[in-house]
C-alpha positions in Angstrom: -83.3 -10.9 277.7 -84.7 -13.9 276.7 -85.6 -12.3 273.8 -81.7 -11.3 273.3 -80.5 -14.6 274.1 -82.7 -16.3 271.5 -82.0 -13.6 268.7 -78.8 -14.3 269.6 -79.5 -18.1 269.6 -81.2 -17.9 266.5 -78.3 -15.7 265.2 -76.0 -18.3 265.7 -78.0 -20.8 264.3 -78.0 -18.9 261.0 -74.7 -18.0 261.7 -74.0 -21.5 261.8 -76.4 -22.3 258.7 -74.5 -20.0 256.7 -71.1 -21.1 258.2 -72.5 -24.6 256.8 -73.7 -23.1 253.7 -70.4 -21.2 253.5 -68.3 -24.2 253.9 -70.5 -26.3 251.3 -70.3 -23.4 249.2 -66.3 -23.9 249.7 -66.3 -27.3 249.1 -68.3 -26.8 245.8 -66.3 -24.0 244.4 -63.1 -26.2 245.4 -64.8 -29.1 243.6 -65.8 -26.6 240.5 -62.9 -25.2 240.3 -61.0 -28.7 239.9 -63.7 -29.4 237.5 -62.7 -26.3 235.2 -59.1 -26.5 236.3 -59.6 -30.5 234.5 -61.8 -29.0 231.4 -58.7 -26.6 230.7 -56.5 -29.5 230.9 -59.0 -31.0 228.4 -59.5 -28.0 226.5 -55.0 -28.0 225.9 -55.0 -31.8 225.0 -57.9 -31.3 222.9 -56.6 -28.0 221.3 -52.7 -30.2 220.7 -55.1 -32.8 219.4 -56.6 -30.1 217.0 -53.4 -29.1 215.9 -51.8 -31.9 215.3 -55.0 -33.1 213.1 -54.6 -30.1 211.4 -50.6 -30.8 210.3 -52.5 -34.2 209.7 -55.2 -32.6 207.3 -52.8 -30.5 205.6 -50.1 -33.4 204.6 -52.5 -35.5 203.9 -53.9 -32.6 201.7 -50.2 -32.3 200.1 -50.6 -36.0 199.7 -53.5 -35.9 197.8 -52.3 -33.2 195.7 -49.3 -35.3 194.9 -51.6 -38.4 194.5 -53.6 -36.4 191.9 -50.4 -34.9 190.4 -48.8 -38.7 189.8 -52.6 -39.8 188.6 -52.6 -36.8 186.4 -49.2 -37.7 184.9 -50.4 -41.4 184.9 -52.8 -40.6 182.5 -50.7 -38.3 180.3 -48.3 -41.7 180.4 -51.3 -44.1 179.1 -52.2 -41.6 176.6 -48.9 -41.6 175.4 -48.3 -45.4 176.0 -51.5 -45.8 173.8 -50.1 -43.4 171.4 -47.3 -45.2 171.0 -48.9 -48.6 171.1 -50.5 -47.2 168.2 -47.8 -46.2 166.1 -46.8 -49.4 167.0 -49.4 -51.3 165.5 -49.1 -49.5 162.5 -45.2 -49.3 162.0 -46.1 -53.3 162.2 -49.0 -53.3 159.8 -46.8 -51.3 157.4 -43.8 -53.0 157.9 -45.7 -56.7 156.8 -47.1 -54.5 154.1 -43.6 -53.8 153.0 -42.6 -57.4 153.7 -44.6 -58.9 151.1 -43.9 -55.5 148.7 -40.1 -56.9 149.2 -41.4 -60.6 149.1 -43.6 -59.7 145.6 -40.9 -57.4 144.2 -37.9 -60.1 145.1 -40.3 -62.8 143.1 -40.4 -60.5 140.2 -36.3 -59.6 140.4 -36.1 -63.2 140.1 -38.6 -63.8 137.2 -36.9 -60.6 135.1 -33.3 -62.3 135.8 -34.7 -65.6 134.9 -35.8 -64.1 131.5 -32.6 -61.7 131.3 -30.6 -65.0 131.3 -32.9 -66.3 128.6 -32.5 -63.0 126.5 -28.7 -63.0 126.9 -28.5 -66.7 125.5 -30.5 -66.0 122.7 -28.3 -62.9 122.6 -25.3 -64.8 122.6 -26.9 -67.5 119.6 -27.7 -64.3 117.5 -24.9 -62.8 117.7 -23.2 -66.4 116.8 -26.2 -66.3 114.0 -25.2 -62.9 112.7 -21.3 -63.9 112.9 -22.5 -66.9 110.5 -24.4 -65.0 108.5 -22.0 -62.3 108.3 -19.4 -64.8 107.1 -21.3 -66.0 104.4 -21.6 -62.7 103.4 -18.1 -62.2 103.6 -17.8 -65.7 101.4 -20.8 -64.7 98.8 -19.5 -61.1 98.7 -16.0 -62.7 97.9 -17.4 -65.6 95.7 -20.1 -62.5 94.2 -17.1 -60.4 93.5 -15.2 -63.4 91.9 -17.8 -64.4 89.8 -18.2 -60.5 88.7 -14.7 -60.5 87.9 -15.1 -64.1 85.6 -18.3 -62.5 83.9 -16.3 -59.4 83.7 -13.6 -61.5 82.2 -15.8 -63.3 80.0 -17.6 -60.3 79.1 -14.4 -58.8 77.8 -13.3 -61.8 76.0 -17.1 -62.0 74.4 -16.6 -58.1 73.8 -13.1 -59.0 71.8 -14.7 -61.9 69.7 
Protein backbone atom coordinates (compact mmCIF):
# COMPACT_ATOMS: atom_id res chain seq x y z
CA UNK A 1 0.00 0.00 0.00
CA UNK A 2 2.75 2.03 0.44
CA UNK A 3 3.50 1.46 -2.90
CA UNK A 4 -0.13 2.72 -3.90
CA UNK A 5 -0.04 5.63 -1.68
CA UNK A 6 3.30 6.86 -3.24
CA UNK A 7 2.15 6.16 -6.96
CA UNK A 8 -0.55 7.92 -5.95
CA UNK A 9 1.67 10.58 -4.26
CA UNK A 10 3.84 10.68 -7.06
CA UNK A 11 0.66 10.90 -9.28
CA UNK A 12 -0.36 13.82 -7.75
CA UNK A 13 2.82 15.39 -7.83
CA UNK A 14 2.78 15.07 -11.69
CA UNK A 15 -0.60 15.77 -11.55
CA UNK A 16 0.20 18.82 -9.88
CA UNK A 17 3.38 19.39 -12.28
CA UNK A 18 1.21 19.27 -15.11
CA UNK A 19 -1.67 21.26 -13.43
CA UNK A 20 1.37 23.81 -13.07
CA UNK A 21 2.54 23.22 -16.54
CA UNK A 22 -1.10 23.45 -17.64
CA UNK A 23 -1.78 26.66 -16.06
CA UNK A 24 1.70 28.19 -17.32
CA UNK A 25 0.79 26.75 -20.49
CA UNK A 26 -2.64 28.96 -19.95
CA UNK A 27 -1.08 31.84 -19.02
CA UNK A 28 1.29 31.67 -22.14
CA UNK A 29 -1.36 31.03 -24.72
CA UNK A 30 -3.47 33.91 -22.88
CA UNK A 31 -0.30 36.09 -23.20
CA UNK A 32 0.24 34.73 -27.00
CA UNK A 33 -2.85 35.14 -27.97
CA UNK A 34 -2.88 38.95 -26.79
CA UNK A 35 0.37 39.09 -28.58
CA UNK A 36 -1.30 37.99 -32.03
CA UNK A 37 -4.57 39.51 -31.04
CA UNK A 38 -2.04 43.05 -30.95
CA UNK A 39 -0.05 41.96 -34.30
CA UNK A 40 -3.65 41.82 -36.06
CA UNK A 41 -4.35 45.15 -34.69
CA UNK A 42 -0.92 46.06 -36.17
CA UNK A 43 -1.28 44.15 -39.18
CA UNK A 44 -5.07 46.51 -39.85
CA UNK A 45 -3.24 49.84 -39.04
CA UNK A 46 -0.41 48.82 -41.06
CA UNK A 47 -2.51 47.48 -43.96
CA UNK A 48 -4.92 51.33 -43.62
CA UNK A 49 -1.41 52.67 -43.54
CA UNK A 50 -0.62 50.76 -46.86
CA UNK A 51 -3.62 51.94 -48.40
CA UNK A 52 -3.69 55.16 -47.74
CA UNK A 53 0.10 55.32 -49.10
CA UNK A 54 -1.09 53.78 -51.93
CA UNK A 55 -3.97 56.69 -52.73
CA UNK A 56 -0.77 58.70 -51.77
CA UNK A 57 1.46 56.99 -54.56
CA UNK A 58 -1.11 57.12 -56.99
CA UNK A 59 -1.95 61.10 -56.77
CA UNK A 60 1.23 61.87 -56.35
CA UNK A 61 1.68 59.70 -59.59
CA UNK A 62 -1.25 61.84 -61.27
CA UNK A 63 0.79 64.76 -59.93
CA UNK A 64 3.69 63.90 -61.60
CA UNK A 65 1.96 63.22 -64.75
CA UNK A 66 0.48 66.63 -64.63
CA UNK A 67 3.85 68.15 -63.51
CA UNK A 68 5.41 66.49 -66.66
CA UNK A 69 2.32 67.45 -68.81
CA UNK A 70 2.69 71.40 -67.67
CA UNK A 71 6.76 70.97 -68.19
CA UNK A 72 6.02 69.40 -71.51
CA UNK A 73 3.76 72.26 -72.59
CA UNK A 74 6.38 74.56 -70.84
CA UNK A 75 8.75 73.71 -73.31
CA UNK A 76 6.42 73.75 -76.30
CA UNK A 77 5.79 77.60 -74.83
CA UNK A 78 9.69 78.46 -74.90
CA UNK A 79 10.09 77.02 -78.14
CA UNK A 80 7.45 79.09 -79.37
CA UNK A 81 8.38 82.10 -77.10
CA UNK A 82 11.86 81.67 -78.81
CA UNK A 83 10.24 81.37 -82.07
CA UNK A 84 8.67 84.30 -81.77
CA UNK A 85 11.50 86.18 -80.15
CA UNK A 86 12.98 85.34 -83.29
CA UNK A 87 10.71 86.68 -85.69
CA UNK A 88 10.89 89.34 -83.52
CA UNK A 89 14.41 90.15 -83.89
CA UNK A 90 14.07 89.98 -87.39
CA UNK A 91 10.71 91.90 -88.07
CA UNK A 92 13.07 94.53 -86.10
CA UNK A 93 16.25 94.05 -88.11
CA UNK A 94 14.06 94.45 -91.26
CA UNK A 95 12.03 97.01 -90.12
CA UNK A 96 15.47 99.46 -89.46
CA UNK A 97 16.43 98.04 -92.77
CA UNK A 98 13.30 99.61 -94.22
CA UNK A 99 13.79 102.70 -92.00
CA UNK A 100 16.86 103.82 -93.67
CA UNK A 101 15.42 102.41 -97.30
CA UNK A 102 12.54 105.17 -96.34
CA UNK A 103 15.21 107.48 -94.77
CA UNK A 104 17.61 107.05 -98.20
CA UNK A 105 14.59 107.02 -100.59
CA UNK A 106 12.87 110.26 -98.71
CA UNK A 107 16.68 112.00 -99.19
CA UNK A 108 16.39 111.20 -102.80
CA UNK A 109 12.40 112.41 -103.17
CA UNK A 110 13.89 115.50 -101.91
CA UNK A 111 16.97 115.85 -104.08
CA UNK A 112 14.64 114.91 -107.48
CA UNK A 113 12.10 117.75 -106.20
CA UNK A 114 14.86 120.01 -105.54
CA UNK A 115 16.05 119.56 -109.20
CA UNK A 116 12.26 119.25 -110.57
CA UNK A 117 11.88 122.81 -109.14
CA UNK A 118 15.12 123.75 -110.96
CA UNK A 119 13.88 122.09 -114.31
CA UNK A 120 10.48 123.86 -114.06
CA UNK A 121 12.14 127.36 -113.65
CA UNK A 122 14.34 126.84 -116.38
CA UNK A 123 11.08 125.55 -117.93
CA UNK A 124 9.26 128.50 -117.24
CA UNK A 125 12.56 130.93 -118.65
CA UNK A 126 12.45 128.86 -121.95
CA UNK A 127 9.29 128.94 -122.52
CA UNK A 128 9.52 132.97 -121.76
CA UNK A 129 12.76 132.51 -124.24
CA UNK A 130 10.75 130.78 -126.96
CA UNK A 131 7.74 133.37 -126.42
CA UNK A 132 10.59 135.99 -127.23
CA UNK A 133 11.97 134.27 -129.76
CA UNK A 134 8.75 133.46 -131.24
CA UNK A 135 7.82 137.15 -131.24
CA UNK A 136 10.69 138.17 -133.13
CA UNK A 137 9.79 135.81 -135.48
CA UNK A 138 6.45 136.95 -135.62
CA UNK A 139 8.14 140.72 -136.05
CA UNK A 140 11.03 139.41 -138.75
CA UNK A 141 8.40 137.30 -140.41
CA UNK A 142 6.16 140.55 -140.59
CA UNK A 143 9.20 142.96 -141.26
CA UNK A 144 10.58 139.80 -143.90
CA UNK A 145 7.24 139.82 -145.50
CA UNK A 146 7.26 143.69 -145.64
CA UNK A 147 10.42 144.02 -147.02
CA UNK A 148 9.41 141.12 -149.69
CA UNK A 149 6.51 143.13 -150.59
CA UNK A 150 8.95 146.60 -151.02
CA UNK A 151 11.42 144.44 -153.14
CA UNK A 152 8.52 143.08 -154.76
CA UNK A 153 7.36 146.60 -155.29
CA UNK A 154 10.55 147.81 -156.40
CA UNK A 155 11.10 144.91 -158.47
CA UNK A 156 7.94 145.70 -160.42
CA UNK A 157 8.68 149.31 -160.67
CA UNK A 158 12.51 148.18 -161.93
CA UNK A 159 10.54 145.56 -164.23
CA UNK A 160 8.38 148.73 -165.73
CA UNK A 161 11.47 151.00 -166.31
Amino acid sequence: MDKLKEKINNLKLDAEKWQEKSDDLAVRIKELEQENLEKDHQIQALTRKNATLEENVEKLEKDLDEFKETAGESHSLKTTNDNYTKKNQLLEEELESSDKNLKETTEKLKETDIKAEQLERKVTSLEAEKEEWENKYEELSAQHASVKAELDEISQQLESI
